[in-house]
MARLUM-799961 format. One line per 2 residues: their letters; for each residue z, y, x of N, C-alpha, C. Coordinates in steps of 0.001 Angstrom, whole numbers. Layout:
N
A = Z Y X Z Y X Z Y X  ...
This chain:
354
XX = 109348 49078 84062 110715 49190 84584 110676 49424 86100  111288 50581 86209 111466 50676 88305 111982 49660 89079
XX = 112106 49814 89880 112492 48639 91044 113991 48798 91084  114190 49889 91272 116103 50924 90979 116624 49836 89910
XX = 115921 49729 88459 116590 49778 87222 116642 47948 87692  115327 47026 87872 115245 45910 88226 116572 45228 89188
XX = 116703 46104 90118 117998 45643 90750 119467 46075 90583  119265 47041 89516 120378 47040 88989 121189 46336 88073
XX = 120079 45703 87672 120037 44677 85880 120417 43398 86921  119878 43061 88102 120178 41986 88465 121697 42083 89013
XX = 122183 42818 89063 123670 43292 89904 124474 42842 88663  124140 44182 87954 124867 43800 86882 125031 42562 86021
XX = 124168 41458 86230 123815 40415 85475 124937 39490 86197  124787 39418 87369 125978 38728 88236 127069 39175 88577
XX = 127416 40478 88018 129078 40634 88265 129680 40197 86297  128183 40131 85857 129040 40071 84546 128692 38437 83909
XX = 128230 37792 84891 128472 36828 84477 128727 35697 85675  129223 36841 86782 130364 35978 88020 130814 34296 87998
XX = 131702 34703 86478 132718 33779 86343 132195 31808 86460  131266 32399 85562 130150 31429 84881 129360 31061 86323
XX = 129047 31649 87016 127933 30929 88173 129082 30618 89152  130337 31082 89464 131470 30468 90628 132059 29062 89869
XX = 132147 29141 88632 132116 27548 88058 130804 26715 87986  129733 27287 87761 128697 26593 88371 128348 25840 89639
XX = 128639 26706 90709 128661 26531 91792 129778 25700 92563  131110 25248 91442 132104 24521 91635 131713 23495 91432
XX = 131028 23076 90337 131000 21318 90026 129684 21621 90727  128814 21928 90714 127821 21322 91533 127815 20701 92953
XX = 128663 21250 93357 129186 21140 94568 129943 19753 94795  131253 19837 93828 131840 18598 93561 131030 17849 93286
XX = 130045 17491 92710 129654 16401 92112 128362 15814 93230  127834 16550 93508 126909 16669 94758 127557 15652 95947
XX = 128960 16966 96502 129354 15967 97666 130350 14811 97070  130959 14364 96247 131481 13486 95399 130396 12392 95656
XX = 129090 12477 95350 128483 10812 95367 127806 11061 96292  127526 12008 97289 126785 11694 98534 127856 12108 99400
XX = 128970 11459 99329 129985 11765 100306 129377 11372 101796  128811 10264 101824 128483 9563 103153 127576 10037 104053
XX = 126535 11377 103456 126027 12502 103988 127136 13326 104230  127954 13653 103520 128586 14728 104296 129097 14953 105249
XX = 130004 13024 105521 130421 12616 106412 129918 12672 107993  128485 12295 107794 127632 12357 108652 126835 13480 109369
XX = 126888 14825 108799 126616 16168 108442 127257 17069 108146  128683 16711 109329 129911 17809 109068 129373 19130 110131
XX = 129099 19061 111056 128419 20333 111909 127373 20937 110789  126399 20588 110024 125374 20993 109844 126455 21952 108427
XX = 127582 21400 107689 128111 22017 107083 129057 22907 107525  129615 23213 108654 130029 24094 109190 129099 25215 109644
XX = 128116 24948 109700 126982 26164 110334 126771 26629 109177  126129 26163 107975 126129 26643 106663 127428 27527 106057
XX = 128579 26903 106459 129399 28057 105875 129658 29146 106696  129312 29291 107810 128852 30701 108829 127977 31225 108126
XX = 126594 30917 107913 126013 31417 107350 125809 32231 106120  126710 31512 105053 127041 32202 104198 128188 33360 104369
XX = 128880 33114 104878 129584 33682 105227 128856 35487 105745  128585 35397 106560 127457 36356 107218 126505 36948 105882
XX = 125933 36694 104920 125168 36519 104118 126277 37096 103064  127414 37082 103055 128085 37395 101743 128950 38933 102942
XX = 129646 38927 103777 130136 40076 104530 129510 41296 105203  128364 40491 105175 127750 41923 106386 127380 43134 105403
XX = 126396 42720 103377 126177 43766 102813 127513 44142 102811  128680 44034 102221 129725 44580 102120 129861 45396 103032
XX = 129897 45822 104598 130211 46211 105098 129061 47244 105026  128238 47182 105126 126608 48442 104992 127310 49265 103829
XX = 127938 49430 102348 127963 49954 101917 129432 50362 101943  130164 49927 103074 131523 50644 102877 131226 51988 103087
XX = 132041 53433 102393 131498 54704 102425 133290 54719 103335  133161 56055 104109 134042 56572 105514 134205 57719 105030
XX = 133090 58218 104342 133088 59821 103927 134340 60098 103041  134727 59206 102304 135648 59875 101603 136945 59755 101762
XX = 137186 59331 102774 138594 58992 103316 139601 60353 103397  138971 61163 103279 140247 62644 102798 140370 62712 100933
XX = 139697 62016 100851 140076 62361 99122 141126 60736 98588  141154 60198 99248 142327 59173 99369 143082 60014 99858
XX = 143691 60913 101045 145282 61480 101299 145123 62642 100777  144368 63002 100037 144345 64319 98964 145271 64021 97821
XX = 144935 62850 96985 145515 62221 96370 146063 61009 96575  147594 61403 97369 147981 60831 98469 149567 59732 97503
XX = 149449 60441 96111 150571 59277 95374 149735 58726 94799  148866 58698 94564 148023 57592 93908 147725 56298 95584
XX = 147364 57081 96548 147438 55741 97461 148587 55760 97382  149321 56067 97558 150687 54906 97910 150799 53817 96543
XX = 150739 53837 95695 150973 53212 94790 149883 51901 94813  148702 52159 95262 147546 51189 95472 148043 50675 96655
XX = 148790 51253 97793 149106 50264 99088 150235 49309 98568  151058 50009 97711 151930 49057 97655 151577 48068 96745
XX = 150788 48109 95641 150499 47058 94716 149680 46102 95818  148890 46996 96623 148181 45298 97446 149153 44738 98529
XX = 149760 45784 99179 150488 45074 100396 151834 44431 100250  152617 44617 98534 153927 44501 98714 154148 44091 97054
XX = 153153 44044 95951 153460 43327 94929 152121 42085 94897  151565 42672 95364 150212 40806 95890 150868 39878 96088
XX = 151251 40295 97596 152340 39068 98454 153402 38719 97703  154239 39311 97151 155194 38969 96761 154908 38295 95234
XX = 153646 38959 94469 153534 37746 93227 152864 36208 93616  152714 36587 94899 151947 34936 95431 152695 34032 95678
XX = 153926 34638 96437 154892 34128 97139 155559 33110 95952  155902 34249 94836 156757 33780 93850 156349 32421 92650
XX = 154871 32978 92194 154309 32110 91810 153589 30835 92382  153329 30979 93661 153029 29323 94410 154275 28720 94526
XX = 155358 29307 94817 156563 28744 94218 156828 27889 93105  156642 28772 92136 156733 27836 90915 155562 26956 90526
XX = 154485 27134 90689 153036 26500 90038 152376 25572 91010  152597 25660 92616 151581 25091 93405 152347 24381 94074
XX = 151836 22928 94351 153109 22288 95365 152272 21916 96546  150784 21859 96683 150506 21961 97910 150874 23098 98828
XX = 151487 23385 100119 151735 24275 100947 150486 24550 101437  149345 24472 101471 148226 24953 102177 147377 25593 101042
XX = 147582 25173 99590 147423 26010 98431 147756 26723 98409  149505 27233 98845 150157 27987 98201 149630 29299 99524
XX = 149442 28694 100828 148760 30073 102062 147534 30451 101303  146886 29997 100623 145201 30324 100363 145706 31425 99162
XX = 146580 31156 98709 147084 32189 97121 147824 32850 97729  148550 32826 98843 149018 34538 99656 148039 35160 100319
XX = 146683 34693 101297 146100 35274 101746 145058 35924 100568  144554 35248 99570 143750 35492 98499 144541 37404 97595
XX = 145715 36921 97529 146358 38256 96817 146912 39121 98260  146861 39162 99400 147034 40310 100473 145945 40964 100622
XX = 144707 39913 100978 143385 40527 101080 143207 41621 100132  142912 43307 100382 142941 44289 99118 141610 44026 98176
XX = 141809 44705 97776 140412 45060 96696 138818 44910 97646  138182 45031 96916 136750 44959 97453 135801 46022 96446
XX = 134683 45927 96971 133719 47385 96098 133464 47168 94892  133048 46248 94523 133245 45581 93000 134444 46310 92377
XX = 135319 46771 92791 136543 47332 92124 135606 48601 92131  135414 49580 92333 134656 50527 92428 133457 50522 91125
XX = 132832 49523 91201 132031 49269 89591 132983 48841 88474  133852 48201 88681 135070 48169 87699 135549 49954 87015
XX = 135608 50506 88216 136294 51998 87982 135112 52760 86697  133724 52493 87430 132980 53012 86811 132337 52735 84935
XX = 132588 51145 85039 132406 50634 83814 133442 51290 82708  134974 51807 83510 136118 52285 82516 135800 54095 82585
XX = 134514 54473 83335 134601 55777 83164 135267 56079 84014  135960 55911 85139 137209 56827 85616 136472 57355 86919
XX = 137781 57695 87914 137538 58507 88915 136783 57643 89983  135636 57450 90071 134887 56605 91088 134904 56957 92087
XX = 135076 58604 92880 135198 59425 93933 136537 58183 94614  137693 58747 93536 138942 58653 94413 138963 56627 94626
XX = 138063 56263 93460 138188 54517 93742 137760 54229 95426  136762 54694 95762 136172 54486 96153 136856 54927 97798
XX = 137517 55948 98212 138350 56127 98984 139525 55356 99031  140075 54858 98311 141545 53595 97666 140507 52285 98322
XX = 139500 52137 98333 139087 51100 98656 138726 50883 100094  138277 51802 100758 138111 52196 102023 139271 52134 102990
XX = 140042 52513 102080 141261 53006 102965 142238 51806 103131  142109 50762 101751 143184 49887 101709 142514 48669 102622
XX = 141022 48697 102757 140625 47500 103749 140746 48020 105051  140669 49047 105665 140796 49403 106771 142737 49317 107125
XX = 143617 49545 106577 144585 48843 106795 144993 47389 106108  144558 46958 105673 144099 45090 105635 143772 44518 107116
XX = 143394 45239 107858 142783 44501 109389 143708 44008 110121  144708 44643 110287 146395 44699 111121 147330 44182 110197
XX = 147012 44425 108848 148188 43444 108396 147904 42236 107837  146597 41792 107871 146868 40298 107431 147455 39581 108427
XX = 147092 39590 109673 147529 38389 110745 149324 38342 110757  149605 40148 110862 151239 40137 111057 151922 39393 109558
XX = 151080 39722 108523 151678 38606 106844 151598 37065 106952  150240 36886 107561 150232 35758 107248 151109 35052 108521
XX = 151275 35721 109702 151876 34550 110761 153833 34817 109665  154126 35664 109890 155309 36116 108971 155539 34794 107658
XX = 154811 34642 106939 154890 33654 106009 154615 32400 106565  153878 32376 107584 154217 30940 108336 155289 30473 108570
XX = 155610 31402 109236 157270 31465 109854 158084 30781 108751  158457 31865 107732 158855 31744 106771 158960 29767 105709
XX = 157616 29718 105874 157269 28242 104810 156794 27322 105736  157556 27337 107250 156514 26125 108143 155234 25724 108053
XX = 154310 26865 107507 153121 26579 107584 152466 26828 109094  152080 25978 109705 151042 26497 110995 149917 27698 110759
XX = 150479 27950 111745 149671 29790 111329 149291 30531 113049  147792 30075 113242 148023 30499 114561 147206 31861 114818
XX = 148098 32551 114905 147798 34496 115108 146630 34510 115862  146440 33620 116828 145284 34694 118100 144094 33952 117396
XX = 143799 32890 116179 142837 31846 115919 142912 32725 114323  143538 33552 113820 142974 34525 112723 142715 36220 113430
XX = 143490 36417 114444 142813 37716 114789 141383 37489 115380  141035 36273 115973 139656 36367 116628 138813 35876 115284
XX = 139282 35487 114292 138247 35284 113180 138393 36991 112286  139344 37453 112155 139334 38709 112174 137998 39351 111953
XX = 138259 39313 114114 137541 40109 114645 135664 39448 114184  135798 38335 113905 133796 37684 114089 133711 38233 112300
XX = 134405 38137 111241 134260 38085 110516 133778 39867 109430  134837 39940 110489 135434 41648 109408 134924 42723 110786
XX = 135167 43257 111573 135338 44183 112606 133817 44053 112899  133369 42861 114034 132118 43006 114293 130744 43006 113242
XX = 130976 42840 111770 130115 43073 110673 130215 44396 110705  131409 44769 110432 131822 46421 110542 131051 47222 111490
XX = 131988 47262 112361 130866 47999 113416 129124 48056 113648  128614 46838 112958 126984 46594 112878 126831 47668 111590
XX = 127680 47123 110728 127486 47877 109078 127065 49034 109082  128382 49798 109865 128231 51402 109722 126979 51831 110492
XX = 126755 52088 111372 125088 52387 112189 124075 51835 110974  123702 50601 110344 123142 50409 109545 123087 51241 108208
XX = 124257 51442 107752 123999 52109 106475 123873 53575 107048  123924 54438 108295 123893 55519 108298 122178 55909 108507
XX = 121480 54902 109658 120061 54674 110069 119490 54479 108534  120207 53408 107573 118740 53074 106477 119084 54943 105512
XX = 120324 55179 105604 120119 57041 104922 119672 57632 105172  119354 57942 106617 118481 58996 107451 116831 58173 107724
XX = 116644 57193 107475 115274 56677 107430 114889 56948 105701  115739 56541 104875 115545 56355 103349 115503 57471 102958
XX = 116409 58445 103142 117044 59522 102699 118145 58972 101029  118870 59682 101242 120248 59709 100063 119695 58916 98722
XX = 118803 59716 97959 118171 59456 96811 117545 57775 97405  116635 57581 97716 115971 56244 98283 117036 55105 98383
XX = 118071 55391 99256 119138 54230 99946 119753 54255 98161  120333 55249 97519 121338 55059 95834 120354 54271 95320
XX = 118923 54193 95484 117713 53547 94598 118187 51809 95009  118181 51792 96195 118389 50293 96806 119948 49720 97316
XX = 120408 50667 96780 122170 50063 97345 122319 48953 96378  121912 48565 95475 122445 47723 94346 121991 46466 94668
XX = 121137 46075 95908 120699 44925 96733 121869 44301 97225  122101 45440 97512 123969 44813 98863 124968 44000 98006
XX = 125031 44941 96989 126287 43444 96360 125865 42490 95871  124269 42546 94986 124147 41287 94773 123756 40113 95590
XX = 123202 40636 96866 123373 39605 98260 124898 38996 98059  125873 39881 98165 126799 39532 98392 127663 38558 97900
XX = 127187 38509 96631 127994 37894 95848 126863 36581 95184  125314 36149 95757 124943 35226 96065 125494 34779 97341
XX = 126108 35295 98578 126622 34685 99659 128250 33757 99020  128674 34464 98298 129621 33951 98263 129561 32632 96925
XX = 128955 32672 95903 128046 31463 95376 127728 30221 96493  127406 30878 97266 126994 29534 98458 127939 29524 99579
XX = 129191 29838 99918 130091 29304 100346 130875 28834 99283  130976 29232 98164 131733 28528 97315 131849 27179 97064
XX = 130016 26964 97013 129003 25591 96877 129434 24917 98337  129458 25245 99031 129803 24612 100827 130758 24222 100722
XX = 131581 25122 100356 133427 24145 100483 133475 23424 99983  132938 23782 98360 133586 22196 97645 132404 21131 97532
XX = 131215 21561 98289 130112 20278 98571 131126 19508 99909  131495 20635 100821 131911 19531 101837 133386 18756 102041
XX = 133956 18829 100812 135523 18716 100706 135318 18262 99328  134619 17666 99192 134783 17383 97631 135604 16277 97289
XX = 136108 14904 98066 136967 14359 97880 138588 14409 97748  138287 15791 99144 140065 16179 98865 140052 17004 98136
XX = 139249 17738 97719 139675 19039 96139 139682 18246 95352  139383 17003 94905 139650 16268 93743 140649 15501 93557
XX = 141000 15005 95124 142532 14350 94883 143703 15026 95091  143309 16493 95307 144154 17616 94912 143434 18351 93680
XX = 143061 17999 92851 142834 18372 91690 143667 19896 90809  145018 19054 90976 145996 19514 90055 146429 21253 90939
XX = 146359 20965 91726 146286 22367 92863 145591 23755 91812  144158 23137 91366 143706 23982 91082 144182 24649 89824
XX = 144688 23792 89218 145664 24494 88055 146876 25107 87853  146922 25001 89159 148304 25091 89738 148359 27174 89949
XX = 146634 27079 90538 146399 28329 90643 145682 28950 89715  145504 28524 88583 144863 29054 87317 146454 29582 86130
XX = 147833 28576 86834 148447 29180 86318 149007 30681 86616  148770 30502 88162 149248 31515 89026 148708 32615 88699
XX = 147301 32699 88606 146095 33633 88420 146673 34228 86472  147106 33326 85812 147334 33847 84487 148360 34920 84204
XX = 149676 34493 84919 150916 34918 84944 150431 36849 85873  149783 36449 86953 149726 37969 87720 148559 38658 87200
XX = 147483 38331 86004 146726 38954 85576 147167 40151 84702  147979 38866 83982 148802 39617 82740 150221 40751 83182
XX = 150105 39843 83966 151840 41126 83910 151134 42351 85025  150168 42191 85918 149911 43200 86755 149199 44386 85889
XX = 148302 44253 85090 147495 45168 84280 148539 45463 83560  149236 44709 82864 150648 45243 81977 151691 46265 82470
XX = 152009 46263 83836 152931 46698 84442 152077 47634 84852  151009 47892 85554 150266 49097 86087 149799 50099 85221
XX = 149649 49721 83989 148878 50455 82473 150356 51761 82479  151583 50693 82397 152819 51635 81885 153074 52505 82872
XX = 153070 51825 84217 153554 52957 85477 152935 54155 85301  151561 53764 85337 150897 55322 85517 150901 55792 84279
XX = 151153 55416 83286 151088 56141 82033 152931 56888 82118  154083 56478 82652 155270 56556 83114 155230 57877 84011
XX = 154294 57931 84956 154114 58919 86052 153536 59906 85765  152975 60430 84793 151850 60813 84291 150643 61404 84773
XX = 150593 60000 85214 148358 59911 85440 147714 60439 84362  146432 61025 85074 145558 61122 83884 144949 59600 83891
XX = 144004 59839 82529 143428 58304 82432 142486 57901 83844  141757 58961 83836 140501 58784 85034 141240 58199 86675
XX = 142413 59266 86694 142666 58660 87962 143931 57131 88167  144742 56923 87047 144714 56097 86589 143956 54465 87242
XX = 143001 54498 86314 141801 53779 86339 141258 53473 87773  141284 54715 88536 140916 54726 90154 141932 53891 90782
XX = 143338 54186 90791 143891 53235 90751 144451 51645 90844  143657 51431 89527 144205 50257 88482 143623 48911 89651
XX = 141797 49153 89577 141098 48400 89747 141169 48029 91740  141425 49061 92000 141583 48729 93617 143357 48184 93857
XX = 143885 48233 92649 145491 47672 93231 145301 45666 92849  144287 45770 91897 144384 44366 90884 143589 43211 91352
XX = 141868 44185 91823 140609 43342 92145 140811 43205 93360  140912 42175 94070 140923 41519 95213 139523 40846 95714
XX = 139652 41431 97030 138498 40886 97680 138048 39243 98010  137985 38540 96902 138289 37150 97397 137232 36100 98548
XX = 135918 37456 98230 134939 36652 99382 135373 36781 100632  136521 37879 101073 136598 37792 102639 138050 36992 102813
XX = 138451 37046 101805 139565 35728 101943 139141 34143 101592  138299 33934 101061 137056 33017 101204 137287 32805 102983
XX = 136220 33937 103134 135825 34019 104712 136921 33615 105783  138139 34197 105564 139721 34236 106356 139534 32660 106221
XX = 140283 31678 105149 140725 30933 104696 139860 29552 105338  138359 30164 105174 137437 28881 105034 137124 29049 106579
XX = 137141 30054 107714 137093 29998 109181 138823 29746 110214  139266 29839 109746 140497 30059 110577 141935 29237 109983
XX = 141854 28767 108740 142524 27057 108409 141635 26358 108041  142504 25595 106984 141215 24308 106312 140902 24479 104766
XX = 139909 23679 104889 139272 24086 103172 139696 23662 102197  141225 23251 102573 142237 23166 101097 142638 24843 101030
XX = 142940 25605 101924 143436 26579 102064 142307 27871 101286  141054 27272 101253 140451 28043 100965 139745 27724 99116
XX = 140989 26519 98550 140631 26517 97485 140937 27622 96448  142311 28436 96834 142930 29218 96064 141589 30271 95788
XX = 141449 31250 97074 140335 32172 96945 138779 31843 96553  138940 30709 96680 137474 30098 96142 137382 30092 94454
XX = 138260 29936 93716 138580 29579 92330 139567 30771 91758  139948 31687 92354 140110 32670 91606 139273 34005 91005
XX = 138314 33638 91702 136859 34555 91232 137129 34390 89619  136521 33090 89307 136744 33059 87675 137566 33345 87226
XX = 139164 33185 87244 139778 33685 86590 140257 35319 86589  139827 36158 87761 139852 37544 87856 139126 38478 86996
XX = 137491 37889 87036 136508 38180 86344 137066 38658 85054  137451 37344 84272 138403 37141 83079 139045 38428 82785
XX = 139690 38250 83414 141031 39654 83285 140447 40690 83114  139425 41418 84088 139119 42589 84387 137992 43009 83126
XX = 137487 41630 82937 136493 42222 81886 136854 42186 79955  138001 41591 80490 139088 41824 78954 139242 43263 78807
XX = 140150 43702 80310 141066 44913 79864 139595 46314 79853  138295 46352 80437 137243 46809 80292 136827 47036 79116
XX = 136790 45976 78100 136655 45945 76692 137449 46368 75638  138775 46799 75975 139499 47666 75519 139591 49333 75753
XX = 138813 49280 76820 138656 50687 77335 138823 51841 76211  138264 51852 74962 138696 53119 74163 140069 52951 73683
XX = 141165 51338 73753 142160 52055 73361 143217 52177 74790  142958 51797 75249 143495 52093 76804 143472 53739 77050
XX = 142331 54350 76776 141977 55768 76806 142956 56348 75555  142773 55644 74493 143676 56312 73736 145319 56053 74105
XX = 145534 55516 74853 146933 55078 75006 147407 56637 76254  146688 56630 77263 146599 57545 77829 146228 59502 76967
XX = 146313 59176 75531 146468 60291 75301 144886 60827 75193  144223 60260 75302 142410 60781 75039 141785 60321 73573
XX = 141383 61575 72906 141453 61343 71402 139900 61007 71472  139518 60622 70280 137864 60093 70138 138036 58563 69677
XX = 136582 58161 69692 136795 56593 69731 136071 55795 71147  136037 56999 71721 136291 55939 73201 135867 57522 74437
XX = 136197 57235 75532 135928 58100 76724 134821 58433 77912  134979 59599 78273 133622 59603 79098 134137 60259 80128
XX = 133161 60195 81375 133199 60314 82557 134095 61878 82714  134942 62084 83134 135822 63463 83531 135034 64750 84055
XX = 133905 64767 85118 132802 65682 84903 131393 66041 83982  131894 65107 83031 130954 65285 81832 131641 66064 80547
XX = 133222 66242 80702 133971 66976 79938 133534 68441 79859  133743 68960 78638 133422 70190 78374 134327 71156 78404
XX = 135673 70512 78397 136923 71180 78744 138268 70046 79253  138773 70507 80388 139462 69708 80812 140562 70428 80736
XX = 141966 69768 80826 143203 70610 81094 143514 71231 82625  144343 71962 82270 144647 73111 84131 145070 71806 84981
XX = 146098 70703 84542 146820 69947 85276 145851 68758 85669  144865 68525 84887 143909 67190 85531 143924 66939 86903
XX = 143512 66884 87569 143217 66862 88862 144012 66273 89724  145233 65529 89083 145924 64681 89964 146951 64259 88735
XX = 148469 64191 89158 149342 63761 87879 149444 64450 86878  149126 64220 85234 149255 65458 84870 150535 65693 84406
């Protein structure tokens, strides 16, 4: 077996069984700092440096493999972004808003489940696109495009909803975490992933890109493990919080894939782009709202995004498993679908709404 196929099996092994190691990494944690509370107590710096660390350890691959190149094939297919800006910037917020309303009565829960659903999509949506066959080109620009305006509007949402729910919300203490978290990874990222292409060459770097997320998403395993190792008394006597956001997480799983399936089937998407779509309006980046949540409030705030990993997973890899009748719903005959440049005949209108 190649080294390519080896780290691909390992990628794939942990996005598909995510759910299972972020609940792993929950009670261990709890139960850990639960009876050695009196270390933790004693070893609160040494746990703050650790969740930098992870932190760093789960953001920086992300940022090496953000792609720039395709940022004209996002305003090429320029109603499909709008429809992805608005599902992250203006039905997120507003299903967070509504449902911490009803489900969550901590107020520092209910900021961690608005910042958790503003934060857009992440690249993982992009392997989502690909697992359903669809347009990975245009995912992949929807994803680019919707975190690069994510930078400017979380601080103006979240101080806005401060306002709004008397939550303390201090703007210049999330733009400078912002900036350590998201921007200056960024700026390192890009020079990095352009140096390891022109050292690797194209073919070489596609052989080893599949390193980056699964770093990534061991970084975020171990901030997961940090928060609730070092907060493990108050996530437990806020317990009910967390169900609070498992209801939250149920209600916007279901009705968002429900409601997005019909729109674009309403508009008439093809399936592929569709799909490009679907996964960058739904999958949320929760490690850098992790990151937001767990640097710049407190680590009640960062229970929401910490614990919705599992239940996202859930969702995405339901409606994945339906993929041939989803395809058939969209009008694609067979018993299931394949990649749109592997077609042997496509219609004149493909290529955007048909």
């Amino acid at each position: 077996m190649s080294n390519t196929n080896k780290l691909m099996k390992i990628r794939d092994h942990l996005d598909r069984f995510l759910a299972v190691y972020v609940v792993i990494a929950i009670i261990i944690g709890l139960l850990a700092g639960y009876f050695d509370f009196r270390w933790v107590i004693l070893n609160k710096d040494l746990i703050k440096n650790l969740q930098l660390v992870a932190i760093l350890i789960m953001i920086f691959p992300m940022m090496v493999m953000m792609n720039f190149r395709g940022l004209g094939t996002a305003l090429k297919n320029w109603k499909l972004l709008v429809i992805v800006l608005l599902m992250n910037f203006g039905w997120g917020p507003i299903m967070a808003i509504l449902l911490g309303d009803a489900f969550v009565s901590s107020p520092l829960v209910r900021l961690g489940l608005f910042l958790a659903w503003l934060v857009p999509c992440s690249s993982m949506s992009v392997g989502y696109v690909g697992l359903m066959r669809g347009n990975i080109e245009a995912s992949t620009a929807m994803v680019t495009i919707t975190f690069l305006i994510a930078i400017p509007i979380i601080p103006i949402f979240a101080s806005l909803y401060g306002a709004a729910y008397h939550v303390q919300v201090s703007v210049m203490l999330l733009v400078f975490t912002i900036i350590e978290i998201i921007i200056v990874p960024l700026l390192v990222g890009i020079p990095t992933h352009e140096l390891l292409v022109r050292r690797l060459g194209k073919v070489k770097f596609k052989s080893i890109s599949p390193i980056f997320p699964t770093i990534t998403m061991l970084g975020m395993f171990m901030i997961i493990f940090v928060i609730f190792f070092g907060e493990s008394k108050m996530i437990i006597t806020n317990l009910h919080a967390v169900f609070g956001v498992f209801y939250s997480a149920l209600v916007f799983g279901t009705v968002s894939l429900i409601f997005l399936t019909l729109l674009f089937k309403a508009l008439k998407f093809n399936y592929w782009d569709s799909m490009a779509g679907l996964f960058p309006s739904i999958g949320k980046n929760e490690g850098t709202a992790i990151a937001i949540a767990a640097t710049a409030f407190s680590p009640l705030v960062a229970i929401a995004p910490a614990t919705l990993p599992v239940f996202q997973v859930i969702f995405l890899i339901t409606y994945i498993k339906l993929r041939p009748r989803i395809a058939h719903f969209f009008g694609i005959k067979g018993k299931d679908v394949t990649f749109k440049e592997d077609m042997r005949e496509i219609s004149p209108g493909s290529e955007g709404a048909r």
